[in-house]
C-alpha positions, 0 to 999 in steps of 0.5 A, a space after each residue: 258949154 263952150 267949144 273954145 275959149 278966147 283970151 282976147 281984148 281987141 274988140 275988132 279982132 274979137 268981132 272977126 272970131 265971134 262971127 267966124 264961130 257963129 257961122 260955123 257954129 262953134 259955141 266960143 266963149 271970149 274972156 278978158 281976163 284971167 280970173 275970167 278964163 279960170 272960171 270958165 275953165 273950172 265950169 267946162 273943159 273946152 275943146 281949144 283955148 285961143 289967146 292973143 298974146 297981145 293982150 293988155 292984161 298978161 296973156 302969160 297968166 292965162 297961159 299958166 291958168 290954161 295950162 293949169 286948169 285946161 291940161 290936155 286942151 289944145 293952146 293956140 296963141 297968136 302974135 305980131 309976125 316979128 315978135 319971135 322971142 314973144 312967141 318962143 316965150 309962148 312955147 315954153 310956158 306950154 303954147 302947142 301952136 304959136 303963129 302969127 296974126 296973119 296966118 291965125 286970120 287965114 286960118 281961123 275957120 279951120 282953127 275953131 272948126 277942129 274945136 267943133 269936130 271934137 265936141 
């Protein structure tokens, strides 16, 4: 079962996340579509859901499928710093933290480690 989920299709990116939950030993799950994140939502409930709102595949569809299928899941979403009206889209389809890239960077130990502190 995992802790957290991650909507993500940048391999380099995806790299630094599942060696940062390795070494904290958060079990994450990355999904590169959203037929990929609803079956791993409708097969356990995670504990935090990350989706990189640069994805080549919508990531406003895994955002209806998160806020869908994983309700009361906390929804981190992450972006380039200056694109503001992106990110208050994320916030209205139902992103509980949107941040940039550089901030979700620094602080993705912190992050994936509240999903390891729940389970």
């Amino acid at each position: 079962m995992a802790d957290a989920l991650a909507y993500l299709d940048d391999i380099f990116f995806q790299a630094k996340i599942t060696e940062t939950a390795r070494i904290l030993g958060v079990v994450l799950q990355i999904c590169a579509s959203p037929q990929a994140l609803a079956a791993e939502l409708a097969a356990n409930k995670p504990h935090l859901i990350i989706i990189d709102l640069n994805a080549h595949t919508n990531p406003f569809d895994a955002i209806a499928i998160a806020s869908k299928e994983g309700q009361g899941v906390p929804l981190i979403a992450f972006l380039s710093h200056v694109q503001t009206e992106l990110a208050e889209r994320a916030r209205a389809a139902g992103c509980a933290e949107v941040m940039p890239r550089s901030k979700f960077s620094r602080d993705l130990a912190t992050i994936l480690a509240r999903a390891k502190s729940q389970s």
